[in-house]
C-alpha positions as CSV (number, residue, x, y, z in Angstrom):
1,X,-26.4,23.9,46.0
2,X,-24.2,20.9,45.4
3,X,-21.7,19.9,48.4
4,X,-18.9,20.6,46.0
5,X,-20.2,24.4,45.3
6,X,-20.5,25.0,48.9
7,X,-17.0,23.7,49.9
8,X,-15.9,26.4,47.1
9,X,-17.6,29.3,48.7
10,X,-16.8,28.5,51.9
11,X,-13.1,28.4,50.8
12,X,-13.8,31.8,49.1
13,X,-15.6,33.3,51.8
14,X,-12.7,32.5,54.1
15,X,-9.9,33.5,51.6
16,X,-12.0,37.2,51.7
17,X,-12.0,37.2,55.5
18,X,-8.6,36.8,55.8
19,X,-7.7,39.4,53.0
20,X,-10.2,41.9,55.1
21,X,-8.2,40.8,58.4
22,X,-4.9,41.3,57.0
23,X,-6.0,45.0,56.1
24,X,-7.3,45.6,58.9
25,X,-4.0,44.7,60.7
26,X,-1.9,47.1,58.3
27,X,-3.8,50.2,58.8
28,X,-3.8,49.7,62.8
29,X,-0.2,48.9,62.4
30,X,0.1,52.6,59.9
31,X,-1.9,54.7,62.5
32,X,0.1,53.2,65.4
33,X,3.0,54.1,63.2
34,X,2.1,57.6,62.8
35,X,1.0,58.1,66.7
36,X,3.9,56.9,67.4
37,X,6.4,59.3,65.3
38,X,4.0,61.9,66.3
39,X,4.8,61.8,70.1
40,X,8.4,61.1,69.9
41,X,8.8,63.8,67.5
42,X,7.6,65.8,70.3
């Protein structure tokens, strides 16, 4: 694997992980949502 290959993965690889993170951070930000509305509501 050329340097020029690897740079690209690793650019891709880190462009996944922060699609993954940013998911991540929606659905506990949904569920906290919904908790939320859930006690309030009583």
């Amino acid at each position: 694997m050329t340097p020029e290959q690897r740079t690209d993965l690793d650019r891709r690889r880190r462009q996944k992980n922060w699609a993954v993170l940013g998911v991540l951070v929606v659905l506990v930000a949904l569920f906290f949502a919904i908790s939320a509305a859930r006690v309030l509501r009583g």
